[in-house]
C-alpha positions in Angstrom: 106.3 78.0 59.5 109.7 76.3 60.7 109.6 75.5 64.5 111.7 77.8 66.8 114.2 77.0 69.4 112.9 79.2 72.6 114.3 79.8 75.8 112.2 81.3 78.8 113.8 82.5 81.8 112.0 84.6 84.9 112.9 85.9 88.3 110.4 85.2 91.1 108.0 87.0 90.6 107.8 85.9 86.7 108.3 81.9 87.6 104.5 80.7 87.3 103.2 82.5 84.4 107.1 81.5 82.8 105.9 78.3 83.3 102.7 78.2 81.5 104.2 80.2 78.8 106.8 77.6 78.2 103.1 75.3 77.8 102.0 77.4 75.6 105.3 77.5 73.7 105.3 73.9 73.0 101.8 73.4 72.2 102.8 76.5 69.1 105.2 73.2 67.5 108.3 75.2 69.5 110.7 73.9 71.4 110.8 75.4 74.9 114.0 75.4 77.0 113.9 76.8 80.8 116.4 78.4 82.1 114.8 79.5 85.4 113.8 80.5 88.1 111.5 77.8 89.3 110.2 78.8 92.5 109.0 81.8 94.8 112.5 81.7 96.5 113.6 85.7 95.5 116.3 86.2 92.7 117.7 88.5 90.9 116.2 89.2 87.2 119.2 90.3 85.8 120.8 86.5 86.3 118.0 85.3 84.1 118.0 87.8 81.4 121.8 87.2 81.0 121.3 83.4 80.7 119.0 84.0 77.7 120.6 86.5 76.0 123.6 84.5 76.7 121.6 81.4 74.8 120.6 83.6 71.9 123.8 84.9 71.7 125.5 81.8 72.0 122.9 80.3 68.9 121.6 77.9 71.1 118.2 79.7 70.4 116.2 81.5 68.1 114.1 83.6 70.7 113.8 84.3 74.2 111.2 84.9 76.5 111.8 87.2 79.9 109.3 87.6 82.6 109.4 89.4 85.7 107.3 91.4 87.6 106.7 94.8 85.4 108.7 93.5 82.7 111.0 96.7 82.9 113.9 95.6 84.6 114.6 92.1 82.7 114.1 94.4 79.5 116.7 97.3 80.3 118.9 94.0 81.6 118.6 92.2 78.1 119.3 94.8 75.9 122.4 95.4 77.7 124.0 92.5 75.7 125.5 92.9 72.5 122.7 91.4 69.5 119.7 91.4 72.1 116.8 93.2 71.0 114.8 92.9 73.6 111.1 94.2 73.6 108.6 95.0 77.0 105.3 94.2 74.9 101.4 94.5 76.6 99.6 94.2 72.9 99.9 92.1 70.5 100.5 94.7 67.9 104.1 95.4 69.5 104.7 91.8 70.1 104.4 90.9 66.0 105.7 94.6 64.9 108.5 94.5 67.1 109.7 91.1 65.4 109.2 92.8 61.8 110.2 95.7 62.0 113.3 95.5 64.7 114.2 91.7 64.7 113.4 91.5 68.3 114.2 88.5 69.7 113.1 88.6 73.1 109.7 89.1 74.2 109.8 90.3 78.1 106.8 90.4 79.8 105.4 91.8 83.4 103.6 89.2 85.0 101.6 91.8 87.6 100.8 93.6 84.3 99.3 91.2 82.0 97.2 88.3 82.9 98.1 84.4 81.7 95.3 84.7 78.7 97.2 88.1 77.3 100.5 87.0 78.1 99.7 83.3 75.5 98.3 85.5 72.9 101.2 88.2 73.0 103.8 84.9 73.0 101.9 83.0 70.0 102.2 87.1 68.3 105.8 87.1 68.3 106.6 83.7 68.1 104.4 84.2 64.9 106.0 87.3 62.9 108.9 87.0 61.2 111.5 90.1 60.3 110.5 91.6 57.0 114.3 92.5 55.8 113.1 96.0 54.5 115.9 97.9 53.1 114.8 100.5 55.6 114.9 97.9 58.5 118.3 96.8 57.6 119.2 100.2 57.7 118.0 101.0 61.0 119.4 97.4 63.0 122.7 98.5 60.6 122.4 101.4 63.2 121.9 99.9 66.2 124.7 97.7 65.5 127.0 100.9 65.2 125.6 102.0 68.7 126.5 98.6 70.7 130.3 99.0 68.6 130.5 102.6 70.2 129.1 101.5 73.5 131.9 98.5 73.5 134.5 101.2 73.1 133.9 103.0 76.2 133.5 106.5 76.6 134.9 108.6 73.5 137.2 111.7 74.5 136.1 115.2 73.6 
């Protein structure tokens, strides 16, 4: 398996497990790149989702890593950007399905939801799966694709 460019990014209240996942990223043979936050100082998640979106989007990496404290709001934040297919995952199942099935290519996690054990085990899952590339797959992401082109045309008139 080819080694991925990864970029991790967290608010506040994501920063300390962010930084032990970006361990655990490296010690999988991936490169980790940090985009922040690095302390306890309070910040704003969507800052951090954008700036690795942004890196995905940007092909400066393959996958991204979101943490904050459910994992809801970095997620709805993500997949506001155009090409982010961003996934809240608390089993492994999702974390490796959601890759296969749906390209996902950001794992966001809650770091008051799962502990540091779950959180390297649902990292080294979707770091792990690849996209299948199933006719039916294709079909579906050829579908979502449509959605962001409506959604980047405003609101249609009726």
């Amino acid at each position: 398996m080819s080694s991925l460019r990864v970029v991790l990014g967290a608010d506040h209240a994501g920063a300390e497990l962010k930084d032990r996942l970006a361990e655990a990223v490296r010690a999988l043979g991936h490169e980790a790149g940090d985009l922040g936050t690095w302390g306890a100082e309070p910040v704003d998640y969507p800052d951090y989702a954008e700036a690795v979106g942004r890196a995905i989007q940007h092909g400066d990496a393959d996958r991204g890593v979101l943490v904050c404290g459910s994992g809801v709001g970095a997620s709805i934040a993500a997949n506001k950007l155009r090409g982010i297919r961003a996934g809240l995952c608390h089993d492994t199942y999702s974390a490796h399905q959601g890759v296969e099935h749906d390209d996902m290519n950001v794992l966001v996690l809650g770091s008051r939801v799962v502990g540091v054990e779950l959180a390297r085990e649902l990292v080294a899952a979707f770091l792990g799966a690849r996209f299948s590339g199933a006719p039916r797959h294709l079909r579906r992401l050829e579908k979502i694709a449509r959605l962001e082109a409506r959604a980047d045309a405003g609101p249609s008139e009726t």
